[in-house]
C-alpha positions as CSV (number, residue, x, y, z in Angstrom):
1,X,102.8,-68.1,-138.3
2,X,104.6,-68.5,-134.9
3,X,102.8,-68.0,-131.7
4,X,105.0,-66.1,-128.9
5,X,104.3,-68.1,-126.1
6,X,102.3,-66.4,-123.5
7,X,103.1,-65.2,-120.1
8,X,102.2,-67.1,-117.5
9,X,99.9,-65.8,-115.0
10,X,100.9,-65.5,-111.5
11,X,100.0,-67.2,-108.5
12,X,97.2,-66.3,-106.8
13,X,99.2,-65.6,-103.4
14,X,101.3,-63.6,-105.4
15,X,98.2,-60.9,-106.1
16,X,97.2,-57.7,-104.1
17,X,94.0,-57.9,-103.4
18,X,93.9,-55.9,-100.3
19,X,91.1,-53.5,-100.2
20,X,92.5,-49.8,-99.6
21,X,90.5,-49.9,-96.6
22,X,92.3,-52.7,-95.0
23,X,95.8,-50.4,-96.2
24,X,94.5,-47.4,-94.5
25,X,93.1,-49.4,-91.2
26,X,97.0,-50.6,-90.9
27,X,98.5,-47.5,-91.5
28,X,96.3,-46.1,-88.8
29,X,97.4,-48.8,-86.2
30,X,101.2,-48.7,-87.2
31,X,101.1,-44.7,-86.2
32,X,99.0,-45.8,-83.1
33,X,101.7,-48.2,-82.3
34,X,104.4,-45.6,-82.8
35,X,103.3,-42.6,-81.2
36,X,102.3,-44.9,-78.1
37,X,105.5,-45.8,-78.1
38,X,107.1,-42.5,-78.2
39,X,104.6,-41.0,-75.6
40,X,105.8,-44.0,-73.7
41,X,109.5,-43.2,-73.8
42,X,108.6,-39.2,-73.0
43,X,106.7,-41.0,-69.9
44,X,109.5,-42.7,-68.7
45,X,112.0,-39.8,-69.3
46,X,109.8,-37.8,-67.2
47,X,109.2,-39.5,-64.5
48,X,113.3,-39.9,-64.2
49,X,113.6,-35.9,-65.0
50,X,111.2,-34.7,-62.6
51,X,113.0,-34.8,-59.7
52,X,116.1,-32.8,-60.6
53,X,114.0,-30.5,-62.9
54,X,111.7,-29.6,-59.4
55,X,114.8,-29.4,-57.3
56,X,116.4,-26.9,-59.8
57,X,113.1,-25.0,-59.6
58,X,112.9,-25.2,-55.7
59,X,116.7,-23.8,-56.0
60,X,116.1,-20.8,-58.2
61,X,112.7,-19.2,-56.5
62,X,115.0,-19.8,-52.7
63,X,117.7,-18.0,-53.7
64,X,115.5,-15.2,-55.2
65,X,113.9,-14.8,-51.8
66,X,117.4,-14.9,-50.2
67,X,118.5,-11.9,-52.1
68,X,115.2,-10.6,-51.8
69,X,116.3,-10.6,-47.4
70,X,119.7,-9.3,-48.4
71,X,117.9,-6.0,-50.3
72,X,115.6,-5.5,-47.2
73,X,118.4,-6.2,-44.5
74,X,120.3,-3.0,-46.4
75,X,117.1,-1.1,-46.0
76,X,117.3,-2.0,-42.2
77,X,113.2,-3.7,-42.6
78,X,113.8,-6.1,-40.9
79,X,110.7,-7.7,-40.2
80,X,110.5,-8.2,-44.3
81,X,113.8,-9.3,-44.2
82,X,113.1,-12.5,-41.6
83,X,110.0,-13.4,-43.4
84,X,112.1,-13.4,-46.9
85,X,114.8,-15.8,-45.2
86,X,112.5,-18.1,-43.5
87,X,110.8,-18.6,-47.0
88,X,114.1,-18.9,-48.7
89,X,115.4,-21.8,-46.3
90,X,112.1,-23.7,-46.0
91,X,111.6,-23.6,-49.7
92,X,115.1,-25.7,-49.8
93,X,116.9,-26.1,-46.9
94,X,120.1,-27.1,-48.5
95,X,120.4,-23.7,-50.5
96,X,123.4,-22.1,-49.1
97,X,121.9,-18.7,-50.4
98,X,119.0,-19.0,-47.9
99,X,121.1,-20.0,-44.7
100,X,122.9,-16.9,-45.4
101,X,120.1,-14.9,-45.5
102,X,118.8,-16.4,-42.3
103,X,122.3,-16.0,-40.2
104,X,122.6,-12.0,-42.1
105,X,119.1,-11.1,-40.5
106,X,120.0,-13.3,-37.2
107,X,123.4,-10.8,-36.9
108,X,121.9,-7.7,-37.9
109,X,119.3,-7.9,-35.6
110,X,121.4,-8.7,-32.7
111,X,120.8,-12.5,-31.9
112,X,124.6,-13.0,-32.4
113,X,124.3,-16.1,-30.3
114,X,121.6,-17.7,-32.8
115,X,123.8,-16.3,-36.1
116,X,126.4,-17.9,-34.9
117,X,125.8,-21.5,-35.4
118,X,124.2,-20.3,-38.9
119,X,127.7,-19.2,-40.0
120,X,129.2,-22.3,-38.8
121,X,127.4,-23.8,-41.7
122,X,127.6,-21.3,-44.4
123,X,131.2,-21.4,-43.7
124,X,131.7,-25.0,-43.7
125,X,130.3,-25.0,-47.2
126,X,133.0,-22.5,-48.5
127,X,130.7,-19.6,-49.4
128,X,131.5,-16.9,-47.2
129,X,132.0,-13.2,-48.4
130,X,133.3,-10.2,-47.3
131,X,130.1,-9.3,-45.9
132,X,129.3,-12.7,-44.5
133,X,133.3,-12.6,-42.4
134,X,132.5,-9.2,-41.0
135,X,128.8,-10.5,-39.1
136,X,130.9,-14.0,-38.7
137,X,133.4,-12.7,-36.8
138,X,131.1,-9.7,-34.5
139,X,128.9,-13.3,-34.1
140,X,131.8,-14.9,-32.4
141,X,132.7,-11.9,-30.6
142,X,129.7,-11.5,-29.0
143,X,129.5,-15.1,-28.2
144,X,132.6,-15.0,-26.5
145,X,134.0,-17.6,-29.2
146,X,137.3,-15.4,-29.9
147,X,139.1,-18.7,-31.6
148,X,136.4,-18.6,-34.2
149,X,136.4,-15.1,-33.9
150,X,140.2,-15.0,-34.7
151,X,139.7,-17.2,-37.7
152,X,137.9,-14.7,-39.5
153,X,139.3,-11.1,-38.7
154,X,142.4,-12.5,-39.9
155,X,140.9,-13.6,-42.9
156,X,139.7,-9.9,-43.1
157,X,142.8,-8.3,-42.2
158,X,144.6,-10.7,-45.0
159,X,142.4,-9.7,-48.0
160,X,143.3,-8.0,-51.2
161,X,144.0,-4.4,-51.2
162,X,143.9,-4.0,-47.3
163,X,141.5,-4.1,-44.5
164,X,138.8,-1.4,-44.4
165,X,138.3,0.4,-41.1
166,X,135.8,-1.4,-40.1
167,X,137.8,-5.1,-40.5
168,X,140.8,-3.0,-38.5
169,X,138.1,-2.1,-35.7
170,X,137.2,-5.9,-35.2
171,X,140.7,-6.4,-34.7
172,X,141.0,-4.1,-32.0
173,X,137.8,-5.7,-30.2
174,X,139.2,-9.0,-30.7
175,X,142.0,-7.5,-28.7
176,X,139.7,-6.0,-26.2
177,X,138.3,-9.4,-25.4
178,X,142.0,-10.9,-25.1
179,X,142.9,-8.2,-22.7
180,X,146.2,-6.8,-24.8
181,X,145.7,-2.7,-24.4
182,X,148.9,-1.9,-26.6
183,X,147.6,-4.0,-29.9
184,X,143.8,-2.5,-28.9
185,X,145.4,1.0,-29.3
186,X,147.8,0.5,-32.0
187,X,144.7,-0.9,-34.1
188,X,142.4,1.9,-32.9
189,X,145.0,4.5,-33.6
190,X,145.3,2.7,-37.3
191,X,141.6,3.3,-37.6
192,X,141.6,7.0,-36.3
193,X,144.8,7.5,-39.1
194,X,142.8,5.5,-42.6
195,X,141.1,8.4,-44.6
196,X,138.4,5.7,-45.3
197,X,137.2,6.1,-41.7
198,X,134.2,7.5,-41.4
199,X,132.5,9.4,-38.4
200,X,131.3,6.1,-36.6
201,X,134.4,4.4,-37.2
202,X,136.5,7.3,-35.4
203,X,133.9,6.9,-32.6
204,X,134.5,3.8,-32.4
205,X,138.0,3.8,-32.1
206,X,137.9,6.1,-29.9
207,X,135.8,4.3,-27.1
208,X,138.2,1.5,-28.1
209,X,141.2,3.0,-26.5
210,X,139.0,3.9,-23.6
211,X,138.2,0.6,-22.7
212,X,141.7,-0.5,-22.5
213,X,143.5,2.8,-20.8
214,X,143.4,4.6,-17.3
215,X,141.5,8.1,-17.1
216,X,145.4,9.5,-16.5
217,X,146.8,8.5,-19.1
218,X,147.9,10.8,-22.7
219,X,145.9,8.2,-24.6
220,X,142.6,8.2,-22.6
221,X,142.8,12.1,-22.2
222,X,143.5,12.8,-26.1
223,X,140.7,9.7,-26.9
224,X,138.1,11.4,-25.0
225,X,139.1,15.1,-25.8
226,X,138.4,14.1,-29.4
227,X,135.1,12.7,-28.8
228,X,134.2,15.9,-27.0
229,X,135.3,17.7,-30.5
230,X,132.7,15.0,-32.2
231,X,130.0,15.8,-30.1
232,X,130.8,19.4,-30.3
233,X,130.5,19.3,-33.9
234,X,126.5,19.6,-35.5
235,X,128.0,18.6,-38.5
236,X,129.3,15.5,-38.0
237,X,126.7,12.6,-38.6
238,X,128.7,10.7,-35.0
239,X,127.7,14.0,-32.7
240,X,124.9,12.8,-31.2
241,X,126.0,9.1,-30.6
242,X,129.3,11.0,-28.9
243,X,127.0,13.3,-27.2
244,X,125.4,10.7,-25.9
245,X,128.4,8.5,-24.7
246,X,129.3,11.8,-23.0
247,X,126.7,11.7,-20.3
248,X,126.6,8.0,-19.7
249,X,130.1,8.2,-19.1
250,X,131.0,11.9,-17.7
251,X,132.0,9.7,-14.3
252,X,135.1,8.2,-16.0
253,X,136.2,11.6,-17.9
254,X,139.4,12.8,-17.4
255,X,140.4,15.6,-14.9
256,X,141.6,17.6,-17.6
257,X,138.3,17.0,-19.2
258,X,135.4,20.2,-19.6
C-alpha cells in the first residue's frame, strides 16, 4: 500500500509563539505611539493658531464696546460713552471701530481739537461714514483747519440723493470762516427752503446770515424778524434757544426790530 509522503513541518522561526500578552502589550504601545503623535501635531498647530485665533477674539469683544460707545453717545451719556471707547481702543488699538468711537465721543463732547487728529486716522484707513464726515468736518472747523474741513463737506455735499440740511449748514460755516457772505446766504437760504429742515436747522441758518450781513440790510432784518417768530412760537422745539439768542444779542437787532 503506498504511503503519501508527509508534510514537512515548518521551521521553527516560522511559528507563532507569541503569547497574547506580548500581542496586547504591542498593541497598547503602537496606540501610545500614535495618539502621542497626533497630540503632538494638535500641539504644534496650536501653538501656530493661537495668535491669530486671540487677535480675532481681541477684535470682536473691541468692536462690541465701540458700538456699545456709539449707542450711549446717541443717548448723550457720555461719561458711559468715554469709558466704552477707551476700553474698545485699549483692548486692540489697531481696531478701526474703536478709534472711531474714541474721535465720535472726543467731537460730541466738544474737544474738537483732540477729535481731530482721531479722524485723521480713521480717515486714512478708508472707513469714514456719513456720520463720521459730519463730526470730521465741524472738527476741522473748529480747529480752524478749513482745507481739511473743505475735504469733507464736499464729500457731504456730493453724496447720493443730496445733502441733508445739516451737510448744507456746514457748508455755509465753511463759508463763514472763508469770509464769502453771498455763498454763506445762498446756502443758509437753501437750508431755510429744504422741507427736511427742522426747527434747529432754521435757527441755525438763520444766525448764519447774521453773521455775514449788516443790521441794515433786507437780509439781516427778515433773518432776525424770523427768529423773533421762532421765539414767539411755544410750540416750536427752537423757541427757547431763539429766545435766548434774543437777549444776548438785542444790541445788534435791527431798527425795524420790536
Amino acid at each position: 500500500m503506498a504511503r503519501w509522503p508527509s508534510r514537512p513541518l515548518a521551521p521553527k522561526d516560522d511559528l507563532d509563539l507569541t503569547p497574547p500578552e506580548e500581542y496586547e502589550a504591542r498593541r497598547r504601545r503602537r496606540l501610545l505611539l500614535l495618539t502621542l503623535a497626533v497630540v503632538a501635531v494638535i500641539a504644534v498647530a496650536a501653538y501656530f493658531a493661537a495668535p491669530p485665533i486671540g487677535e480675532a477674539i481681541k477684535g470682536w469683544q473691541s468692536r462690541r464696546l465701540a458700538h456699545q460707545a456709539f449707542a450711549l453717545v446717541d443717548q448723550k451719556q457720555w461719561s458711559e460713552a468715554g469709558a466704552k471707547a477707551r476700553d474698545a481702543y485699549l483692548l486692540r488699538l489697531s481696531e478701526p471701530e474703536a478709534v472711531r468711537a474714541v474721535a465720535r465721543v472726543l467731537s460730541r463732547t466738544g474737544q474738537s481739537t483732540s477729535a481731530l487728529e482721531w479722524w485723521k486716522t480713521v480717515d486714512a484707513g478708508h472707513h469714514l461714514t456719513i456720520e463720521d464726515r459730519r463730526d470730521f468736518a465741524g472738527a476741522a472747523l473748529v480747529a480752524g483747519e478749513l482745507a481739511t474741513a473743505a475735504g469733507q463737506i464736499d464729500q457731504l455735499l456730493a453724496q447720493k440723493g443730496g445733502p441733508a440740511p445739516f451737510d448744507i449748514l456746514l457748508a455755509g460755516q465753511l463759508a463763514v470762516r472763508r469770509k464769502d457772505p453771498v455763498l454763506t446766504v445762498d446756502y443758509a437760504q437753501r437750508v431755510m427752503a429744504d422741507k427736511r429742515a427742522n426747527p434747529y436747522d432754521i435757527l441755525s441758518a438763520t444766525t448764519l446770515i447774521l453773521s455775514v450781513t449788516r443790521p441794515e440790510s433786507p437780509p439781516y432784518i427778515n433773518a432776525w424778524k424770523r427768529i423773533e417768530d421762532v421765539a414767539r412760537d411755544p410750540g416750536n422745539p427752537a423757541s427757547l434757544d431763539a429766545l435766548v439768542f434774543l437777549a444776548q444779542q438785542q444790541p445788534l437787532a435791527p431798527a425795524r426790530s420790536t
